[in-house]
N, C-alpha and C positions, 0 to 999 in steps of 0.2 A: 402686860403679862407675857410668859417666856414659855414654852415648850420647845422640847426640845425631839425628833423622832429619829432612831437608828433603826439597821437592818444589824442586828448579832450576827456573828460569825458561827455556824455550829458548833453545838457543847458537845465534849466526849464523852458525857457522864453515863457508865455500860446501864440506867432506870431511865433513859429519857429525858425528854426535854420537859415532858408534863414534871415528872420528878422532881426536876430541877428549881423549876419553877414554885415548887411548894415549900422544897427545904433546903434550897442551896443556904449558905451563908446566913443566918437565922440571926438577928438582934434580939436577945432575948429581955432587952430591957422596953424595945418598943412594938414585938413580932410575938406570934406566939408559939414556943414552944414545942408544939408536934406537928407543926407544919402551919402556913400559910393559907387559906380562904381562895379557894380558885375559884371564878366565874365565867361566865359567856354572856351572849345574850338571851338565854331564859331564866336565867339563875343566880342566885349567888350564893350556892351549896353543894358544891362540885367536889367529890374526894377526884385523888389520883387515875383510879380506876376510872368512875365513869367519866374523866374527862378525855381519860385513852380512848376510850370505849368511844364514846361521842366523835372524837378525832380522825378513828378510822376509814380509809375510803372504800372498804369492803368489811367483810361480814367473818374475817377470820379472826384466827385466836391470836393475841398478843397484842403489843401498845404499836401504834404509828413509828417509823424510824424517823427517826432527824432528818433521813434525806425530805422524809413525805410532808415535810414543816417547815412555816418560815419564823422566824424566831422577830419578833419588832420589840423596839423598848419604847416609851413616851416616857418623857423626863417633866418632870415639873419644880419648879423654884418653891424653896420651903415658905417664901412669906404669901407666894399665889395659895398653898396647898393648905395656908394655916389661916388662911379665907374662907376656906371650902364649908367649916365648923368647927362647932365647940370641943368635939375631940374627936381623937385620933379614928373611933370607928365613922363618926360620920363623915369625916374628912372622908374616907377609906370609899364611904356610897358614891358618894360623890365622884371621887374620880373613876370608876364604873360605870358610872353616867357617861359622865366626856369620854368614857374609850368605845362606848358602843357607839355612841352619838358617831366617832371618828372611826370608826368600819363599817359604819352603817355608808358613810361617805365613801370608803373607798371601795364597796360594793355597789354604789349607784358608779364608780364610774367606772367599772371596770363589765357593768351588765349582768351583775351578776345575779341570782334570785336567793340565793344566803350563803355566807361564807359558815363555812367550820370554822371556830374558833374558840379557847379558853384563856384566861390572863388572873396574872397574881397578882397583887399591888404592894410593891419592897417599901419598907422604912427604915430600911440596912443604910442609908446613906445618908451625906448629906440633904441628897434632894432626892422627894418620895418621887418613885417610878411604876410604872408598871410594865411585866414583863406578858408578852404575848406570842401563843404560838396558833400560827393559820394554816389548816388542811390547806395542800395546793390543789387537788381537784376540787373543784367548784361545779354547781351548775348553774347557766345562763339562767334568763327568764325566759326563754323560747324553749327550757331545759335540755339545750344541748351541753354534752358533755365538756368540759374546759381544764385544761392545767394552766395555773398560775406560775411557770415558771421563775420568774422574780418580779419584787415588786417595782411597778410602774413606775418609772423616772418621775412621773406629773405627782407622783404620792409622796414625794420626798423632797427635800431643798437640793435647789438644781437653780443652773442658770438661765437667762433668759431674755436676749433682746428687744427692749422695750424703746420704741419713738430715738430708737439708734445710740441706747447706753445698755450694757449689759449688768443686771439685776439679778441678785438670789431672790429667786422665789421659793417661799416657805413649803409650798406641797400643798396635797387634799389633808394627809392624815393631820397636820401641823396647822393648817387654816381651819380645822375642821373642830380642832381640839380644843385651840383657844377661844372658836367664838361660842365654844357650850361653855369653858370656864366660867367669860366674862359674865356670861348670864346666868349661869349658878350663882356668882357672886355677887352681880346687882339682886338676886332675887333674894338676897341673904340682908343684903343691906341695901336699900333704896336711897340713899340720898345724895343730896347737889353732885356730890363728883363724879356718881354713875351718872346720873341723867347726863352731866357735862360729857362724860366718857361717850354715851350713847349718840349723842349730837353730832360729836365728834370723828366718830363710825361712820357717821351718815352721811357726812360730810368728803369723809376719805373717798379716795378709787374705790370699787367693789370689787373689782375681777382679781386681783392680788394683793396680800397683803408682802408687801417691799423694802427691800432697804436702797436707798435711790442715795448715790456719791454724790455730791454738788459742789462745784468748784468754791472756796471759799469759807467749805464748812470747817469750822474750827476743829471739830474733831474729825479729818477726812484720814490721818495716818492711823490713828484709833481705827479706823471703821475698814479702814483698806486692809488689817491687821487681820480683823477680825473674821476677809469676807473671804481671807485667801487660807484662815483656820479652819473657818467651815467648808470651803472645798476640797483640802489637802484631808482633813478628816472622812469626808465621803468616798474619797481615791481612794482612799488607805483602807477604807472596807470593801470596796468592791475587786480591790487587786487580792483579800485576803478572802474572800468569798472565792474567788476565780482559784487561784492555787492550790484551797482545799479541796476544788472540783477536780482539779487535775491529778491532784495527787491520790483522790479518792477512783479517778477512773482511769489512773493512767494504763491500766493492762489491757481497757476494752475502746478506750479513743482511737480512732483513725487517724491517720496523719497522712498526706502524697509522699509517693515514694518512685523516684525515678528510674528503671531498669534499664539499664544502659545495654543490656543485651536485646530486651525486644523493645527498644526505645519508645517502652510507652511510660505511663506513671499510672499507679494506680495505689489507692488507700488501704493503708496495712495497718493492723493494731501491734503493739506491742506481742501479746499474745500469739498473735497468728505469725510473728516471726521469730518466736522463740519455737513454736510449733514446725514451720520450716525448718530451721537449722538444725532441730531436734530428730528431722526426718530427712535429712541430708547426712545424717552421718554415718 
C-alpha cells in the first residue's frame, strides 16, 4: 500500500482555506454538489462556518487566515482506496479513520494535548486524497501554550542515515497512515494474504518503514529515479513555502545592514528604510 503526504503551498482564495476545501474543484459525477463533508476528530458534520469557528485561536469574529493554517494533503492509490468498501461513502469513513489515526500520531510526537484541525476527502482525481487544514497554536499536555510553526521534518519523507547508507524515510504522518489502512483492510477481508502480509510486518524493522538501495538490485536505476523525485519534490515545496513568506513579509523582515558611517551593522526592515529616506528629504 502507498500513501503519499504533502505540505500545500498557501491558497489565495479571498473564503479561506476551510472554503476551499469544501468546494474547490467539485466532481460532480463522484462529489457532491453543494460542497464536500468536512470532519475533524469529533465529527463528521462540519459546515464551513463551524469549522472556522472551531479553527480559531481566539474568540473573535471571522474565519482563521491562511497564515494561522497548515494546509496537509494524504494521497491514497485508487485500488488501496477501493479496499477501503463497497462504496464510495464507506470508502470516504474509512479514510477519516486513517487521517485521525495519522494526527493523532503526529500530536503524540510533537506533545501536544489536541491539535485543531478539520479535513475533506477529494474524489476530483485520479487518486482519493484528503485535504487538511491545522490550527498552528496548539497546546502541550503540560498546557503550555505552543506555535507549530511548520511541520516536523520527522512528520514527512526525509532522509536518513541508517548503518551508513542514506534512506528515505516515510514520516509519522505516512507510517502512520498506512499501518491504519492495512488494518482497515485486513479487517475487511481476513484471508491467507493478510495473515501473510501481517507475518511479514512482523517480520520487517519496526522503527522505519524504508527503501534501502542494494547493490545488484535489478531495479536500482528505477528506484534511484524515484528517490531523487521524491526529494527534488519536497525542495520544491519548501523553497515555495519559503518565497511566499518572503514575499508575504517582505516590508516587515529584518535584514543586517552595514553603516559605513558609524561602522556598525544593525537590522533594518524594508519599512523602516523607506521611512528614513522618507524623513531625510
Amino acid at each position: 500500500m502507498r500513501v503519499i503526504a504533502s505540505v500545500q503551498s498557501k491558497r489565495g482564495s479571498s473564503r479561506g482555506l476551510i472554503h476551499y476545501l469544501a468546494h474547490s474543484k467539485i466532481d460532480r459525477n463522484a462529489e457532491p454538489e453543494n460542497g464536500r463533508e468536512l470532519f475533524n476528530e469529533f465529527t463528521e458534520h462540519l459546515t464551513v462556518r463551524s469549522a472556522n469557528n472551531f479553527l480559531k485561536s481566539d474568540c473573535g469574529k471571522g474565519r482563521p487566515s491562511n497564515n494561522e493554517l497548515h494546509h496537509l494533503v494524504l494521497s491514497f492509490r485508487r485500488e488501496d482506496f477501493q479496499q477501503l468498501g463497497s462504496t464510495d461513502e464507506e470508502r470516504q469513513r474509512q479514510v477519516k479513520i486513517v487521517t485521525r489515526f495519522a494526527i493523532g500520531q503526529l500530536e503524540k510526537s510533537i506533545q501536544s494535548k489536541r491539535l485543531a484541525w478539520a479535513g475533506a476527502v477529494h474524489l476530483n482525481t485520479a487518486n482519493p486524497h484528503v485535504h487538511i487544514a491545522i490550527q498552528k497554536q496548539y497546546l502541550t499536555k503540560d498546557l503550555q501554550g505552543r506555535s507549530l510553526n511548520k511541520i516536523p521534518r520527522e512528520s514527512l519523507p526525509h532522509f536518513e542515515v541508517v548503518d551508513g547508507e542514506k534512506r528515505i524515510i516515510d514520516g509519522i504522518l505516512i507510517e502512520s497512515a498506512k499501518k491504519k489502512l492495512q488494518e482497515l483492510v485486513a479487517e475487511r477481508t481476513p484471508s491467507r494474504e493478510h495473515a501473510n502480509d501481517k507475518q511479514h510486518n512482523r517480520n520487517a524493522p519496526q522503527k522505519h518503514d524504508t527503501i534501502k538501495f542494494q547493490k545488484g538490485d535489478g531495479n536500482i536505476h528505477e528506484r534511484e529515479i524515484l528517490r531523487r523525485g521524491i526529494l527534488a519534490e519536497y525542495q520544491l515545496k519548501f523553497k515555495e513555502e519559503k518565497i511566499a513568506f518572503l514575499i508575504e513579509n517582505r516590508e516587515s523582515l529584518k535584514f543586517p545592514i552595514r553603516d559605513p558611517e558609524k561602522a556598525i551593522t544593525q537590522r533594518v526592515s524594508l519599512s523602516e528604510l523607506r521611512q528614513s529616506a522618507s524623513t531625510s528629504k
